[in-house]
C-alpha positions in Angstrom: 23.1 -6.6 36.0 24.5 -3.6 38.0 23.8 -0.4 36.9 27.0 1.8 36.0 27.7 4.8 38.1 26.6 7.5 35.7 23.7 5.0 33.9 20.3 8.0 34.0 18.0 4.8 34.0 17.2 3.1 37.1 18.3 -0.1 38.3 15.0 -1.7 37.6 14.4 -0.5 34.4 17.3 -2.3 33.2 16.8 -5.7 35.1 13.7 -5.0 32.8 15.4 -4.5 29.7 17.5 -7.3 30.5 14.8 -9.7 30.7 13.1 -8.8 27.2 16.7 -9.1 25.7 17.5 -12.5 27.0 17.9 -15.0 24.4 17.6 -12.7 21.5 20.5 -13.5 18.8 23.4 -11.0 17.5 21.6 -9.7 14.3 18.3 -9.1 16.3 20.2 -7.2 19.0 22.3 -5.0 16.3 18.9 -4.2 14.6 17.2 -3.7 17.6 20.2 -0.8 18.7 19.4 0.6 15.5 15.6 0.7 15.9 16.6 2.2 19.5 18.9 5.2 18.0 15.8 6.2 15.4 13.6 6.6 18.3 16.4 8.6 19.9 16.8 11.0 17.2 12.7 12.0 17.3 13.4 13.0 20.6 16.6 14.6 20.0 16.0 15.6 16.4 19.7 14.6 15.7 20.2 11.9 13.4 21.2 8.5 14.3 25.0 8.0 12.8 28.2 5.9 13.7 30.4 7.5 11.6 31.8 10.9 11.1 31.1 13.0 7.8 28.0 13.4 5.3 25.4 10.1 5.8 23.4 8.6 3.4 19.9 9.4 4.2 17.3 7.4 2.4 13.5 9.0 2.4 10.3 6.9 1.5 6.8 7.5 1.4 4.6 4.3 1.2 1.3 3.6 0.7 0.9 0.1 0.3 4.5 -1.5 1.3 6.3 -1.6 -1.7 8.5 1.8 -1.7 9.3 0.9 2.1 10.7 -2.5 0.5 13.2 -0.9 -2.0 14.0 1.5 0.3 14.7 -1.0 2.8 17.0 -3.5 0.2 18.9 -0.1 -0.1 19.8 0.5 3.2 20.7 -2.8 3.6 22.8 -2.5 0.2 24.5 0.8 1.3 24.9 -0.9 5.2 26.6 -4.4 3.3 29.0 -1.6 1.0 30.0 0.0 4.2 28.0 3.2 3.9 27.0 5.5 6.3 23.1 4.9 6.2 19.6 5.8 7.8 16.2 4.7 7.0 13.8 7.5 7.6 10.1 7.6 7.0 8.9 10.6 5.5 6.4 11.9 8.3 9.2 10.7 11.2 11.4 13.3 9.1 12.7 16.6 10.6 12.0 19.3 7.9 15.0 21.3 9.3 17.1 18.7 9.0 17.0 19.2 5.0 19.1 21.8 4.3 21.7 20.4 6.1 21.9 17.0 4.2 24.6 16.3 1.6 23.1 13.0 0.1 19.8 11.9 0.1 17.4 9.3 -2.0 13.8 9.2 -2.1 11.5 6.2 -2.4 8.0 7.7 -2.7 4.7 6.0 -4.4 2.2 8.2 -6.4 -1.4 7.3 -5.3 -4.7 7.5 -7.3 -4.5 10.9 -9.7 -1.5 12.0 -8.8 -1.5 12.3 -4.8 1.3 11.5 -2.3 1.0 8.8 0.2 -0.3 9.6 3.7 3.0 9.0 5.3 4.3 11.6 2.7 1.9 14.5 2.7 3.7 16.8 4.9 7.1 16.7 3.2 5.9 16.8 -0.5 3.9 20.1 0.8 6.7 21.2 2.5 9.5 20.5 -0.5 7.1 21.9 -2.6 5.5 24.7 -0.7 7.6 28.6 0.1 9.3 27.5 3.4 11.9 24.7 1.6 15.3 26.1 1.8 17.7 26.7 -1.1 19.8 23.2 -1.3 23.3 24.2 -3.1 25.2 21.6 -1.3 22.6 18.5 -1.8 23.0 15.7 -3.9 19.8 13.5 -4.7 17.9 10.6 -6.5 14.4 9.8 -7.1 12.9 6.5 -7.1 9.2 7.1 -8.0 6.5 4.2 -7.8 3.2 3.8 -9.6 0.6 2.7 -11.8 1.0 3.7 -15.8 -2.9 2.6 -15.7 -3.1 6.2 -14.5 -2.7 9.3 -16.4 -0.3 10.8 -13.7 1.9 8.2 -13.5 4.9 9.3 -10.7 3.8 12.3 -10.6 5.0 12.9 -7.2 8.5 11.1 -8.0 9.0 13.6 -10.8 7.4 16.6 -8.4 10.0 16.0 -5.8 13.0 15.4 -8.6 12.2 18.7 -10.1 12.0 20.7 -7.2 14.8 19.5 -5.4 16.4 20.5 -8.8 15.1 24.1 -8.2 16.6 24.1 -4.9 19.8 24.0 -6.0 20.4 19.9 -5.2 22.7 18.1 -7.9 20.8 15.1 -9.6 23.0 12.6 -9.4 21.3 10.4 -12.3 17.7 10.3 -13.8 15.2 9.1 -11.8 13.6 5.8 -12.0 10.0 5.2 -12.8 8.9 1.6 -11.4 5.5 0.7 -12.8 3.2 -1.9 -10.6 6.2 -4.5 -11.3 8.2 -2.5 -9.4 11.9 -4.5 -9.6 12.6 -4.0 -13.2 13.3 -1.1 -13.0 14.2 -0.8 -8.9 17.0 -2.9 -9.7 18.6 -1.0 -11.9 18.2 2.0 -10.0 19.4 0.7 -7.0 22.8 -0.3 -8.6 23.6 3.4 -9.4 22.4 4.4 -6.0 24.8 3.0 -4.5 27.5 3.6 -7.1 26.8 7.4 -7.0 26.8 7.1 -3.4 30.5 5.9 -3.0 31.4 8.7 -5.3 30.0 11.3 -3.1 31.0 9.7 0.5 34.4 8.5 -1.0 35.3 4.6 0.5 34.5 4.1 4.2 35.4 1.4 6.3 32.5 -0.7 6.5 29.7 0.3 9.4 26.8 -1.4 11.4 24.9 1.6 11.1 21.3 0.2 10.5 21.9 -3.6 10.2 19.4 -5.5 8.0 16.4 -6.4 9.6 15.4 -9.6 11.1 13.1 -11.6 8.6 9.6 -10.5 9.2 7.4 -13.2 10.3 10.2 -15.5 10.9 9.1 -17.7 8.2 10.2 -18.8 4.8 7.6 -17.6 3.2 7.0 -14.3 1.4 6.9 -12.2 -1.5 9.5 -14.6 -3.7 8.3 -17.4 -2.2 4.7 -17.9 -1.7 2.9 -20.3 1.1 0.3 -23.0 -0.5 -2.7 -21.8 1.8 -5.4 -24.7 1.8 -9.0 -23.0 1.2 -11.1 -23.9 4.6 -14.2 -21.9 3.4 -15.4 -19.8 0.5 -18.8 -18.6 0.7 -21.2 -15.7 -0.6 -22.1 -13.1 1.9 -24.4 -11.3 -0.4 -27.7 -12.0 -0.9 -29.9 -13.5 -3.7 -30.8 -10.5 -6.3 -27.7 -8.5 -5.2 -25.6 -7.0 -8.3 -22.4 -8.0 -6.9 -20.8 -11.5 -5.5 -18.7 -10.9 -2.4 -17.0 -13.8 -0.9 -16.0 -14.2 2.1 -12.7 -16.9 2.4 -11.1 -18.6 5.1 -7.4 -20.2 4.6 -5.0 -22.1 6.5 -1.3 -20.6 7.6 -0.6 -23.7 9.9 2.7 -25.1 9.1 4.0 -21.9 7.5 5.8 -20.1 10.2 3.4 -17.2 8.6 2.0 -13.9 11.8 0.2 -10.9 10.8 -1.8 -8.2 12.9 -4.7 -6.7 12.3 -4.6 -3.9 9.6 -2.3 -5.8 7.3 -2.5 -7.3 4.3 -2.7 -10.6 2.1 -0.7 -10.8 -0.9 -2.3 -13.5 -3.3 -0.4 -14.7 -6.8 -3.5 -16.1 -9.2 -2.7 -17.2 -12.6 -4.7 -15.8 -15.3 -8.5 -18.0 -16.4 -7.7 -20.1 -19.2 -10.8 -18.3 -21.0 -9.0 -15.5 -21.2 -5.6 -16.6 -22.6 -7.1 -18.8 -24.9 -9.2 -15.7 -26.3 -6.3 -13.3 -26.5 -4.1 -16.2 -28.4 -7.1 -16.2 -30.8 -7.5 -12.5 -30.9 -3.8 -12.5 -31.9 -2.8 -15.8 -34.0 -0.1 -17.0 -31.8 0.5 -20.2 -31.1 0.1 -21.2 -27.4 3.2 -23.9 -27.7 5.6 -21.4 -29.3 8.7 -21.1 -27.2 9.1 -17.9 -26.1 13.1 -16.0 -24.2 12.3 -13.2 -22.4 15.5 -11.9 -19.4 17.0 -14.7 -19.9 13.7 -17.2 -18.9 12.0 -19.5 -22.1 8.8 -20.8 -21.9 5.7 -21.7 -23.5 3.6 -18.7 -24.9 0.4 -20.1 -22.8 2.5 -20.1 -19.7 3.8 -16.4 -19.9 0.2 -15.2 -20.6 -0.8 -17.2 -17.8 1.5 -17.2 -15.1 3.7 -14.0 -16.2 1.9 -11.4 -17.5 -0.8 -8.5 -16.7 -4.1 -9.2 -18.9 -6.8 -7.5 -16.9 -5.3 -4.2 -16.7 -3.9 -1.8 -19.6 -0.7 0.5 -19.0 0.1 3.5 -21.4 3.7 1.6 -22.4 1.3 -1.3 -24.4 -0.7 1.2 -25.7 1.6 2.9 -27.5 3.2 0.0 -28.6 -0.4 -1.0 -29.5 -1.1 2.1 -31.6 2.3 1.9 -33.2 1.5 -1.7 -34.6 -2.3 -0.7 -35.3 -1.7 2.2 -36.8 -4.8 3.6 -34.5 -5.3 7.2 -34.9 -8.0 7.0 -32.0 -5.4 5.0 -29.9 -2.5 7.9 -30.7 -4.9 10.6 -29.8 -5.8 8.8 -26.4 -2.5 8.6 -25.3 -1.9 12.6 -26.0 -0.7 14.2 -23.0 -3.9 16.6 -22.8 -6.5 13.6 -23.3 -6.3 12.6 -19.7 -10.4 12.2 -19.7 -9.7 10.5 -23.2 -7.2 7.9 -21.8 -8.8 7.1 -18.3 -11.6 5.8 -19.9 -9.8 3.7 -21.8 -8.0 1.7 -19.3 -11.2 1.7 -17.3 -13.5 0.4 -19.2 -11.1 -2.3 -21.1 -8.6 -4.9 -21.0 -6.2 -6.3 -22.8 -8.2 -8.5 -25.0 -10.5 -5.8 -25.8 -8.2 -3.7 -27.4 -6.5 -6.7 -29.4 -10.3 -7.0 -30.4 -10.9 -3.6 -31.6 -7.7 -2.4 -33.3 -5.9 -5.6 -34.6 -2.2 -5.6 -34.8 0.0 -8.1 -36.2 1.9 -9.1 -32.7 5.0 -11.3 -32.4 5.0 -13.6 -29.3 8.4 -12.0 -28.4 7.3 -8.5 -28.6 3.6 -9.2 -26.9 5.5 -10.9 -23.9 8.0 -8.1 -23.8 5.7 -5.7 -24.0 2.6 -6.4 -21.4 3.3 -5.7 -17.4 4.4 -8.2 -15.8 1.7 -10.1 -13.6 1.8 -8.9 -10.1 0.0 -9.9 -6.7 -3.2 -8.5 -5.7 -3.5 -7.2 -2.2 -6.1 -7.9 0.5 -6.9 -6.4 3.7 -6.9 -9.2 6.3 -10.5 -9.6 8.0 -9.6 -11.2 10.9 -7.3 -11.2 14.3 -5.1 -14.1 14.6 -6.1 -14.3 18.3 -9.6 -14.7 17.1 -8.7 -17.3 14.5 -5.6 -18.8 15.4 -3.8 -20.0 12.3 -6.2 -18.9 9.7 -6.5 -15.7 7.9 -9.8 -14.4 6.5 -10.5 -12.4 3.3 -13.3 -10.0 1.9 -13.1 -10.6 -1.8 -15.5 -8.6 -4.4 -15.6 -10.7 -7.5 -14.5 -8.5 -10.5 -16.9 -10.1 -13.3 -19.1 -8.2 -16.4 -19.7 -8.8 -19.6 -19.3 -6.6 -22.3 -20.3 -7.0 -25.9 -17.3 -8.6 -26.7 -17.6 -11.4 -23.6 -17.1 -11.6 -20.4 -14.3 -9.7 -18.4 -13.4 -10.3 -14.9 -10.8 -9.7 -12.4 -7.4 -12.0 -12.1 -7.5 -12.6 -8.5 -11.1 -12.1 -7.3 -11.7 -14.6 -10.1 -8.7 -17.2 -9.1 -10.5 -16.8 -5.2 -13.8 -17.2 -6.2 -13.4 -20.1 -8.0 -11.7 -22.3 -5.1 -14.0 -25.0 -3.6 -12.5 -26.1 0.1 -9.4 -28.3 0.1 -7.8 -25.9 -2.9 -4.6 -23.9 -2.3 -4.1 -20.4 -2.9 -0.4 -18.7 -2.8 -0.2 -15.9 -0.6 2.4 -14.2 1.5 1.7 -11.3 4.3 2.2 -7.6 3.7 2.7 -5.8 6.6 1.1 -2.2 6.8 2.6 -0.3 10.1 0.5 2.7 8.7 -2.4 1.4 9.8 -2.6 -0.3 13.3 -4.8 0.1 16.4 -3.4 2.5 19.3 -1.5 1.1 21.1 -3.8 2.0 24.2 -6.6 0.0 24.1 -8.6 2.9 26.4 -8.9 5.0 22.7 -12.2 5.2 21.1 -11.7 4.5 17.2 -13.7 5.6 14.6 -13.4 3.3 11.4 -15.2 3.7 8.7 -15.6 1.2 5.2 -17.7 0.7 2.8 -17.9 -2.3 0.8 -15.4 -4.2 1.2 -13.2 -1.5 2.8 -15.0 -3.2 6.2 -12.7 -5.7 6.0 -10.0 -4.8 8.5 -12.5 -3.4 10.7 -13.7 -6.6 11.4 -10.2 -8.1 12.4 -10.2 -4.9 14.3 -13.6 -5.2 16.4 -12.1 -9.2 16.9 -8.9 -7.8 18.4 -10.6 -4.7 20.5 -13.4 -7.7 21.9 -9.7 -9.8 23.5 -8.6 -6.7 25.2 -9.2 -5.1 28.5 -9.3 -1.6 27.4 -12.1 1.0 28.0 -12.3 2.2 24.6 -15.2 3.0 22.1 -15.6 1.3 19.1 -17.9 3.2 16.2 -18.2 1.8 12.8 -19.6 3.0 9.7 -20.5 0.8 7.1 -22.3 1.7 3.6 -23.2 -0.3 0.5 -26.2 -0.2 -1.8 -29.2 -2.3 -0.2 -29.7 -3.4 3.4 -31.4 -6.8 2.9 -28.7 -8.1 0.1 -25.6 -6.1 0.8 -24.8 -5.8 4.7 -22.1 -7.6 5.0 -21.4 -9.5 8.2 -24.8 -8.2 9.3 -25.0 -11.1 12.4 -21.9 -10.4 12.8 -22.0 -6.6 13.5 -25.2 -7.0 15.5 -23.5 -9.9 18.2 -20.9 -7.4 18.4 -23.0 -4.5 19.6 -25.1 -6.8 21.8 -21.9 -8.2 23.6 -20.6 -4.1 23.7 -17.7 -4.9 21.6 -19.0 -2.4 19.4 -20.3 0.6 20.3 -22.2 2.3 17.4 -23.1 0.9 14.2 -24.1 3.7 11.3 -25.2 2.9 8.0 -25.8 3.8 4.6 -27.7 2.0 1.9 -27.3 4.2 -1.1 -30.2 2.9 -3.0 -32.5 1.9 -0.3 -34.8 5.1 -1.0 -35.6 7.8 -3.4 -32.2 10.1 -3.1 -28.4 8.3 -2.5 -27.1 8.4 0.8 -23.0 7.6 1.6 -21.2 7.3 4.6 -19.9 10.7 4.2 -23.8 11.7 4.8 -23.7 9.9 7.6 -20.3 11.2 9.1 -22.0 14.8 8.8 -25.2 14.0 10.2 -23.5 12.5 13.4 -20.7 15.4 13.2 -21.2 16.7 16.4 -20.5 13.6 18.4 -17.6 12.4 15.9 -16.1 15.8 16.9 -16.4 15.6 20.4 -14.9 11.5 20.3 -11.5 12.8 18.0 -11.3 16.1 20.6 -10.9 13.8 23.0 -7.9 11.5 21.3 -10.2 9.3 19.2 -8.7 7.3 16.3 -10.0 7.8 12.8 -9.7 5.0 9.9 -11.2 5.0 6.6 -10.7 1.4 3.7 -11.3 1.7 0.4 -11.5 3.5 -2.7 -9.5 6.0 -3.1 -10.6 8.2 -5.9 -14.0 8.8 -4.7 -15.2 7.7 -1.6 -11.6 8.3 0.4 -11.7 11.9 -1.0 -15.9 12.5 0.0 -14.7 11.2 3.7 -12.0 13.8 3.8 -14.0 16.5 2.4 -16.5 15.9 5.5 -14.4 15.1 8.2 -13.1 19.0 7.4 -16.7 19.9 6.7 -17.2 18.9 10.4 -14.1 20.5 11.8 -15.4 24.0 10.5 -18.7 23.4 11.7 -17.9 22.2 15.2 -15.0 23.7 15.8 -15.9 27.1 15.0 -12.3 27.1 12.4 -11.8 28.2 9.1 -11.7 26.3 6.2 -7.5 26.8 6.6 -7.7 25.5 10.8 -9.8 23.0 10.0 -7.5 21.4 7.3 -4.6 22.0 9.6 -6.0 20.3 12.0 -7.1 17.2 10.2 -3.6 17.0 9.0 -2.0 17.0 12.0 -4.2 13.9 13.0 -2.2 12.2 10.0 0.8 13.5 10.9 0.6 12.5 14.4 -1.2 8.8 13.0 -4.9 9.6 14.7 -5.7 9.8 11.0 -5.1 6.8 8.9 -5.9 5.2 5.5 -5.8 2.3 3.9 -6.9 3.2 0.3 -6.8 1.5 -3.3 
């Protein structure tokens, strides 16, 4: 194809371009000249529109996947409506665009006790911090995501409603709090969205600004629609006398159509142990026959409890349906606003049937059904490439089983997992997780550190670094409590740093001596070369909990930055957020 006269790209580059277009269908194409645009406007900093007047810009802030979804079926909503749309994610926004936006929605997730998402940090500090500009001419919605397991449930949802409120921008209806089962109440949000939205942008001609997506994976399989993944292994990977049972699975995707990379995640439906619905039927009365309508769907009591509905986690709405029906004073005084300590502990250290147990409550099967969270997936990160393992995906799964006085508890899906012998089927779908990929250049050194089972994707990533060419370093940390019972993939590890696909192996066995020692012991002991490898353009990754170990890791990584960079406490945490913001920095924590 000949260039045009005034073309600024060469010849060749477009022969190129030509060649990696060539058989690619019309929707691909349109996307793909929308994908192109977004990278145009970080360069330019001007927004990618085909139409004249205000745009629709739609903000999120994900940690796990699930606000990019929504905000994804509402940009492809507005787009179908004719609206003037752009998809934006929250660290590829340009602050100073703000002020200058008319209409604008927000997808954001709350993490943990109360914190943003990664991909979110710098704009919730920004909107929130001195330097936001007054917004008198904005209108704006809030979609917040969370947990109601936590006692700041949306926190940031309502942070960033409030101040945009502040500002000066015009709420254009309440926002929408989506616990874990996110579309019961995304649903209904969305609607108004773009309701509201017409009303504010008036009735365009229809657009093909941002055209819906190809479907990921190019398979029929997903989220709605689970893949039947036949079990090829299942075996323990700790040892005899070890306090915890970690399993390490390997499944089938062959005939599913089904890709992933390393860093994302599976997404596994389990149905609740019959144990456990038959106890909480007993611990109520109900009959496990009795028909039961719920939106529109009747079935069998068993089959909600088992199939439909949350029984290993509690969520303030069923508490305070529970204390109401109880009559509970200790339950009421849990659930007061100031008895965060109070209510933690409570959802922490108990399930469903465990209340049920303790404060007895004369439950209808209609109200029970209506009132406990709908079940939802669990999410693993996947521990293997698929060039190492061709059509198979492998899993690190802790099982989640105690026992209390009142029985034994356990997790839904680490139990469902656990309990599959080869030849079983689990349902699963892929999540993908852009936040948290290798560079791109396979000459950077990466630093990745995981304890537990947070080593997971590091193995699919030492699998993938081993099939490329590049130069890079590879430097793991790994902690857990004892050497001889708990190293996970121990052989493993050790092939790999024989072969020099990895590069350094640290450990920490917490309760191999007298005193504890973490990872985040280990990052400081070692600071002065983990300095010196993210000075020179290393990669940093930490998987796993978030509440405790995620936050010990960030407080040393700044720890070293003031120590061997000579900064200030202020520098050094400036400087470690700008690793996140320009993704040297990433997290995948639960």
């Amino acid at each position: 194809m000949p260039a045009p006269v005034s073309a600024p790209v060469a010849v060749a580059t477009l022969q190129q371009l030509d060649r990696l277009l060539e058989g690619l269908d019309g929707p691909t194409l349109q996307w793909l000249s929308g994908y192109i645009a977004g990278r145009a406007s970080l360069t330019t900093g001007k927004p990618p529109t085909t139409t004249a007047g205000p745009t629709l810009t739609v903000l999120y802030g994900s940690q796990t996947g699930n606000a990019k979804r929504v905000a994804e079926s509402l940009v492809q909503r507005a787009s179908q409506a004719g609206l003037p749309v752009r998809l934006v994610r929250a660290d590829s926004y340009a602050q100073r665009e703000l002020k200058q936006e008319r209409l604008l929605y927000i997808v954001i997730s709350t993490q943990g006790e109360g914190e943003p998402p990664d991909d979110a940090r710098g704009l919730v500090e920004f909107i929130a911090g001195r330097r936001a500009p007054q917004l008198p001419e904005l209108h704006h919605a809030v979609l917040g995501l969370g947990d109601s397991s936590y006692p700041e449930f949306c926190a940031i949802g309502k942070l960033l409603d409030e101040r945009l409120t502040s500002l000066g921008s015009q709420r254009l209806f309440a926002r929408g709090d989506a616990d874990v089962d996110v579309d019961s109440v995304a649903r209904g949000w969305l609607e108004q969205a773009i309701e509201h939205a017409r009303q504010v942008l008036g009735s365009p001609q229809p657009t093909s600004t941002l055209p819906e997506p190809p479907a990921q994976n190019g398979s029929q399989y997903n989220r709605e629609h689970p893949f039947a993944a036949e079990v090829l292994a299942n075996q323990a990977i700790t040892g005899q006398g070890s306090e915890r049972d970690i399993r390490h699975l390997e499944l089938s995707l062959a005939g599913s159509g089904l890709s992933y990379e390393p860093g994302d995640a599976l997404g596994v439906w389990a149905p609740q142990a019959s144990e456990l619905v038959d106890a909480v039927l007993q611990a109520t009365g109900l009959a496990a026959d009795q028909p039961v309508e719920y939106d529109g769907v009747v079935l069998p009591l068993r089959r909600w409890l088992t199939e439909r509905r949350e029984l290993t986690v509690l969520t303030r709405p069923f508490l305070q349906a529970h204390a109401e029906l109880s009559g509970s004073e200790a339950l009421r005084a849990a659930l007061e606003p100031a008895a965060r300590d109070a209510f933690s502990a409570l959802v922490e250290e108990r399930q469903v049937l465990d209340v049920l147990l303790e404060y007895p409550a004369p439950w209808s099967a209609e109200a029970l059904v209506g009132q406990l969270r709908p079940l939802a997936p669990r999410m693993y990160s996947i521990a293997s490439s698929p060039r190492a393992v061709d059509d198979e995906v492998h899993l690190t799964v802790a099982h989640v089983h105690y026992v209390t006085g009142q029985g034994p508890r356990w997790g839904v899906a680490s139990h469902h997992l656990q309990g599959l012998a080869e030849g079983d089927h689990a349902s699963v779908f892929i999540e993908a997780n852009d936040r948290f990929r290798l560079p791109d250049d396979p000459g950077r050194d990466i630093i990745m550190i995981g304890p537990g089972t947070g080593v997971a994707p590091f193995r699919a990533f030492v699998q993938e670094r081993s099939l490329q060419s590049g130069s890079g370093r590879n430097w793991l940390f790994f902690g857990n409590p004892h050497a001889y019972t708990d190293f996970l993939y121990q052989l493993e590890w050790h092939d790999a740093l024989r072969k020099g696909h990895l590069h350094r192996l640290d450990v920490a066995f917490s309760r191999d001596q007298d005193h504890k020692v973490y990872v985040q012991q280990r990052l400081r002991e070692h600071g002065a070369q983990l300095f010196e490898w993210l000075q020179a353009g290393a990669y940093i990754y930490v998987c796993g909990d978030a509440n405790r170990m995620a936050r010990d890791v960030h407080e040393a990584l700044i720890e070293i930055a003031r120590e061997h960079g000579g900064w200030s406490d202020e520098a050094a945490r400036t400087w470690i957020g700008e690793l996140q913001q320009h993704g040297r920095y990433l997290r995948d924590v639960y």
